[in-house]
Phi, psi and omega in degrees: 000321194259089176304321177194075177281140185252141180220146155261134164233162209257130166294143165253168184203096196258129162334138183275175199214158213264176153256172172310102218312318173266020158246111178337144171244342190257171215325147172270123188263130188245120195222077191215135175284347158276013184074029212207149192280153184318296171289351153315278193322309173284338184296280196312326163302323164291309181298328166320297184290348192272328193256037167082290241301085200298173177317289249264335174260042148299261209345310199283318189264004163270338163313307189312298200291326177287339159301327180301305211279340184306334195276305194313319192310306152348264256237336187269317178315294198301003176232150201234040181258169191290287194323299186287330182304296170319316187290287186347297149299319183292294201346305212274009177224066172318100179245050136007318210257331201283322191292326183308322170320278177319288191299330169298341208267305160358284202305290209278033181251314202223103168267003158305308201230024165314306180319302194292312173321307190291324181295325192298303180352301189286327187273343155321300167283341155296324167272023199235323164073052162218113191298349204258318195262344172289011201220288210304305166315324174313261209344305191293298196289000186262336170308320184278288197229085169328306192257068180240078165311322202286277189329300196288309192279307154317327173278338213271345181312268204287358149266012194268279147346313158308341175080015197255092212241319178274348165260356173263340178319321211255337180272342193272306183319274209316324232270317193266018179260316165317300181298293185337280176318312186272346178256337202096119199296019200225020183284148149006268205301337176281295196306327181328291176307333192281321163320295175316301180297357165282315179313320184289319179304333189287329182283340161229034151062037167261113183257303204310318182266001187243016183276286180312332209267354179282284195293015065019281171303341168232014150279347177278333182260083131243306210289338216268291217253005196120121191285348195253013199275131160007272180314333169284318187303318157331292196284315141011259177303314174260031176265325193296327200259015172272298166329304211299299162349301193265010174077003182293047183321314222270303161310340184282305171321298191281334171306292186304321153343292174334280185306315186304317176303274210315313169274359163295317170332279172253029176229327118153178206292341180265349178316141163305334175287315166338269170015299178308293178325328207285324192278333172302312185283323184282325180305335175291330183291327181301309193296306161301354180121282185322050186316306202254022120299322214270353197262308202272345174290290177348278179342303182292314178310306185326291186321295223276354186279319152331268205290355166263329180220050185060173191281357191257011201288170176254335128246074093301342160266357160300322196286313205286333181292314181287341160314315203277330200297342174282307202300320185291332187265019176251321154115022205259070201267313233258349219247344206267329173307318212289283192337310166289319185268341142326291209278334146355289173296308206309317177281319192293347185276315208278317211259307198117157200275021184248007155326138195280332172309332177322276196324337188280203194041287190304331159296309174299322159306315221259344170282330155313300164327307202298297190303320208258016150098018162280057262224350142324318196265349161308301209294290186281017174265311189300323183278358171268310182285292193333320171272357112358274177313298161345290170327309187283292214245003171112165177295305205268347188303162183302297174318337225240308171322292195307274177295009157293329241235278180320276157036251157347284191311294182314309163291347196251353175261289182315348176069037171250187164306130216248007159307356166278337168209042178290000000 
């Protein structure tokens, strides 16, 4: 999500500290096609196999972990201290505990530059793919330094990521009251922030608040960066589907038309974002009625995402969910179970199964069930997002009222206890 968060690090100067006695130190030749040294690569492959991560989703998630480490590698160059000079090397033989080693001794050494520490700290454990201890360092280094945009915006990054959508908020706040001030209101990095928190509004369905802060964000990247650069086309694209939201098709189609030019331009006609766009427009057609529109966009969407970012991608179970839902409002019942329970495994393999992407699957099943009179396997689709739902966006959000509603309704034409959602 977060493409070019800008931070200034500080040089540092910590006590030097020694190294581990059995790691080669000298120099690495990085000769790998993703640009990262050999032993990165098997390392980060181990964690993969340690968390399940079948063959077929490397790719997508070993992509993930190499950017990560690439960004640490970064941020470990700019500091010119004993400690990071060291992690930095075990990082680049991956020796992950050694480098973690160093940046732990750091920390409790040095209360000066703790804060940075805790942030590397924090990227460790995101390629190592351990959630609890990546949010405590985040968590820690944002605690150190408050007004640390980079900081506000990375953690808030990664609780975002998380589906923690009311714990990612506040960090996004502070980050664009900080950016406001140190950039000016009319920087990027302000429309960035201003996005995000529309994204958030949108996902707990405050459209009122999340309209001005889309359209805000994109007279600053339209004036900043250019009407045709990528990131406009972004805000764009999630303006339309905030109309789509509110039901302003007519206003939604040419936004998504838009967004679509721009990124065939400059990303090219197979980019995912195309993609995006492609899924956008047919869910408006889809709204409209305009089921054998709304059908060859799928179709498409589906294809460039298969072939750009694997068959295991979550989105690709965006493209397969939205399918079956054309198929359903098509009355095509025999195409939709298959369709639905793919993007079903892909989120629950990818996200974890109590992720708010679920429920889209867990919904469409349960509108299959419903139609073919099946209302026992209904009942437990619907009473699974429903518990989801709670979790995520709350007792009271619109989504989480609606399958209570549904529920209701379902138990009470089966005659069955409404003790279940009371």
């Amino acid at each position: 999500m977060l493409k070019s968060i800008k931070g200034v690090f500080r040089l540092f100067t910590i006590p030097p500290v020694h190294h581990t006695k059995d790691v080669d130190v000298s120099d690495i030749t990085v000769n790998h096609p993703y640009g990262v040294p050999q032993a990165v690569i098997s390392r980060l492959k181990e964690f993969l196999s340690e968390k399940n991560i079948t063959a077929q989703n490397y790719k997508t998630q070993l992509a993930y972990l190499i950017d990560k480490f690439k960004t640490l590698d970064s941020y470990l160059i700019q500091r010119t201290d004993a400690a990071a000079q060291q992690a930095k090397i075990f990082l680049d033989h991956g020796k992950f505990e050694y480098s973690e080693q160093m940046l732990k001794q750091a920390l409790a050494n040095n209360l000066t530059d703790s804060a940075n520490n805790a942030f590397l700290l924090a990227y460790i454990k995101v390629l190592q793919i351990n959630a609890v201890e990546t949010k405590k360092y985040y968590q820690q280094a944002v605690q150190l330094e408050p007004d640390n945009p980079l900081y506000l915006n990375v953690f808030g990054d990664y609780l975002y990521s998380l589906g923690e959508y009311t714990q990612a908020e506040p960090f996004f706040q502070h980050s664009l009251i900080i950016t406001r001030k140190t950039l000016g209101r009319d920087h990027p990095d302000v429309a960035f922030n201003l996005n995000i928190l529309a994204e958030l509004c949108k996902i707990q369905g405050h459209y009122s608040h999340a309209q001005p802060l889309y359209q805000k964000s994109l007279a600053i990247r339209e004036k900043a960066l250019g009407k045709n650069h990528p990131d406009v086309a972004q805000s764009l694209s999630n303006l339309a589907m905030l109309y789509f939201a509110q039901g302003e098709y007519s206003q939604a189609i040419p936004l998504c038309k838009r967004s679509a030019a721009i990124w065939r331009k400059t990303l090219g006609n197979d980019h995912p974002n195309v993609a995006q766009s492609l899924s956008n427009l047919a869910l408006i057609y889809k709204a409209q009625g305009y089921h054998e529109k709304a059908e060859p966009l799928c179709q498409k969407s589906l294809a460039i995402r298969e072939k750009s970012l694997g068959k295991d991608h979550t989105d690709v179970a965006q493209s397969l969910n939205d399918l079956a839902l054309v198929y359903y409002a098509q009355g095509r019942y025999e195409k939709i179970e298959r369709l639905c329970k793919r993007s079903l495994a892909i989120w629950e393999k990818e996200l974890g199964k109590d992720h708010l992407d679920v429920t889209q699957s867990l919904n469409c099943l349960a509108l299959l069930y419903y139609a073919q009179g099946n209302y026992t396997k209904t009942e437990s689709f619907i009473q699974r997002s429903l518990t989801i739902l709670e979790k995520s966006l709350g007792k009271n959000h619109l989504k989480t009222q609606t399958a209570r509603k549904n529920l209701r309704q379902l138990q009470a034409r089966t005659h069955h206890s409404y003790d279940k959602v009371s």
